[in-house]
N, C-alpha and C positions, 0 to 999 in steps of 0.2 A: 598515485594520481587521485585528488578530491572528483570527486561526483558531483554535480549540480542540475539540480530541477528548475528546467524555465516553461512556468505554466502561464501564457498571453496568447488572447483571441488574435491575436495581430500579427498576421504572418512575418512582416517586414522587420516589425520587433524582434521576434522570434528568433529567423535568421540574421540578424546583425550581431544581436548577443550570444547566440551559438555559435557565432563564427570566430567574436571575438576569445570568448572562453576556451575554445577548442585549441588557439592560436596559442595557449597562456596555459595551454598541457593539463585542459580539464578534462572529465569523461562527463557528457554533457546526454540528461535525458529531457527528452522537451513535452509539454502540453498544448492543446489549443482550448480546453475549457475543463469544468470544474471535476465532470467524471473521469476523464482520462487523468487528472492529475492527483485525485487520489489514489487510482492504480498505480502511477508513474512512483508517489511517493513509498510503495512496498521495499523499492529498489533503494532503499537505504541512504540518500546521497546525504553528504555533506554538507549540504547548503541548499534550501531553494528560494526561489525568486515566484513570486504570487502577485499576477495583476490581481485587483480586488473585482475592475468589472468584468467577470466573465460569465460565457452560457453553462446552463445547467445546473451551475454551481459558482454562486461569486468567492473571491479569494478569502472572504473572511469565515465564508462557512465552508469552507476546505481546509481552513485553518484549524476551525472548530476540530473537525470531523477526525484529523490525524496527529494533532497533538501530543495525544496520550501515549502514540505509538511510533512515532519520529520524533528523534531527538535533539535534530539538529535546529540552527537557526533558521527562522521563515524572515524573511525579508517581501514587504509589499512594494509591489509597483503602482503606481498611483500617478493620475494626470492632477489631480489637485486632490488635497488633504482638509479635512474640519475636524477641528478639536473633537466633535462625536463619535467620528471616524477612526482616531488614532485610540479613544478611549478603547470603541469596541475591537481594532483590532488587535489593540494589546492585552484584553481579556479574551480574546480566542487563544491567546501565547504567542502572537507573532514577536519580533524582538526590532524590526526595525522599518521603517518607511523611507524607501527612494521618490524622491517627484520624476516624474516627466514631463519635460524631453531630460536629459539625463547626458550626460559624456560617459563614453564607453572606460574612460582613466577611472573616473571619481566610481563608478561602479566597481569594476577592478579592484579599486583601491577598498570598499566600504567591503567586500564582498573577501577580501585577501583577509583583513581585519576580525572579521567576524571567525574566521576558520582560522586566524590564531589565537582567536581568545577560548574558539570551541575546546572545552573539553571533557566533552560529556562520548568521546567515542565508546569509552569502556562500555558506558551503560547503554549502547546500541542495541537493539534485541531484534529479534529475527519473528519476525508478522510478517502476515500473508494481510492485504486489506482490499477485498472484494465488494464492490459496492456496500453494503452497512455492515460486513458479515466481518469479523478481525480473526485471524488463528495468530495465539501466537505460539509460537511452536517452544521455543521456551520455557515457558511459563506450562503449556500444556492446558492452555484456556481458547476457549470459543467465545467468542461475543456477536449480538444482532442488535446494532443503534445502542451499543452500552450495554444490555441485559446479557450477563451469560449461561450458556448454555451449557448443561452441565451433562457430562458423555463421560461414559466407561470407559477404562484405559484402551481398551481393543478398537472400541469406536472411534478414538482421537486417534491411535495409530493407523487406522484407516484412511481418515479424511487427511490424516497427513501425507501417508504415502499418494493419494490420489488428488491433493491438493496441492502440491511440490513437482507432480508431472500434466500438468494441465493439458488437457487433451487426450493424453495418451491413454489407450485400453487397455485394462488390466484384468484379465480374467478371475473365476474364482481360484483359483489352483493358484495362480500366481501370486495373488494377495494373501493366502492362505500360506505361502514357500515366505511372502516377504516379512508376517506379522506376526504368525505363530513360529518362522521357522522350518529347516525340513525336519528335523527333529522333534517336530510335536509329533504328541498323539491326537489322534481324531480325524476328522473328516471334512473335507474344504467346501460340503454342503452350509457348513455351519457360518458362512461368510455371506451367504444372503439372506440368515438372521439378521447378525451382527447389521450390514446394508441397512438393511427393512428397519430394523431399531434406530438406525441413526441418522438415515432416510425421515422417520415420522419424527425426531426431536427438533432437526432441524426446520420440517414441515413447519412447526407449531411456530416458528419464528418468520417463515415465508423464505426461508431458504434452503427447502428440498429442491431446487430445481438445478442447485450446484452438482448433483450425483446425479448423471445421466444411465441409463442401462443401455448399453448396444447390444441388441438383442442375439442369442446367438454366439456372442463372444466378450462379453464379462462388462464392466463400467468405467466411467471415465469423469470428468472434474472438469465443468465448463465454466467459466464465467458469467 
């Protein structure tokens, strides 16, 4: 089953092309502006569709923003096009422009085309991409707006374990069973070092506030 991202302010839009995709045995993740469809884009899909005007974030600098780390085709939606337009959005790497109003077939069809000429799945990689913050779990890198941040292997296995269960609490003991192991030596004090170390690098970027402490019963990975 392909995946597709439809990120449009336009509710009516929205629902007409999730309805028709869904019909046409797609797994369909949607947007309504430019924050939510960077988070939408973590979800790997095989295709997305990007109005250019949207809130928060227009489609060309969401384009920018996930590039590097989706590999699939971006395709824009657009009520009218200018040669400016099509420049900059094919230097953010999008690959294609739909007009609006648009037939639900010729989309189908533009949007069928592009997933079979896609083949770049192999080289799909598994990122986490949190407002500017990128994990790619992979690769075994951190990045904030490009610059990466560069973390011990205990502190990336950290934020991965606690970045992969979003929300969820994880005590010292527990991260200490899940990182070191029950078979380590030492002592699961040693895990709100490790915290506190990894806590202040990603501070120096503006993004300590991902690692929450619940006081009393260990930390957890907010968005």
């Amino acid at each position: 089953m392909y995946k597709i991202l439809i990120a449009d302010d336009e509710p009516d839009v929205v629902s007409l092309v999730k309805d028709y995709f869904e019909l046409n045995g797609y797994l369909v993740f949607t947007a309504k502006n430019g924050s939510e469809a960077i988070k939408q884009a973590s979800r790997q899909p095989d295709i997305i569709l990007l109005d250019i005007n949207m809130p928060e974030a227009d489609g060309i600098e969401v384009c920018r923003r996930i590039r590097d780390y989706v590999p699939c085709p971006i395709v824009f939606l657009t009520a009218r096009i200018e040669d400016s337009d099509k420049v900059s959005g094919f230097a953010a790497g999008g690959d294609d422009y739909i007009i609006k109003p648009f037939s639900l077939e010729e989309l189908g069809a533009r949007i069928a085309a592009h997933i079979r000429r896609e083949n770049r799945s192999a080289a799909k990689r598994d990122v986490l991409l949190c407002g500017s913050l990128s994990v790619d779990y992979g690769n075994m890198t951190v990045s904030s707006g490009g610059e990466e941040i560069n973390l011990a292997k205990k502190e990336f296995q950290i934020l991965e374990l606690l970045s992969r269960n979003t929300g969820q609490v994880y005590s010292k003991e527990r991260i200490y069973e899940k990182v070191w192991s029950y078979d380590a030596e030492g002592d699961s004090s040693v895990v709100a070092e490790h915290i506190r170390r990894l806590r202040s690098k990603l501070s120096k970027y503006g993004e300590g506030s991902h690692i929450e402490t619940v006081w009393g019963m260990g930390y957890k990975w907010v968005t």
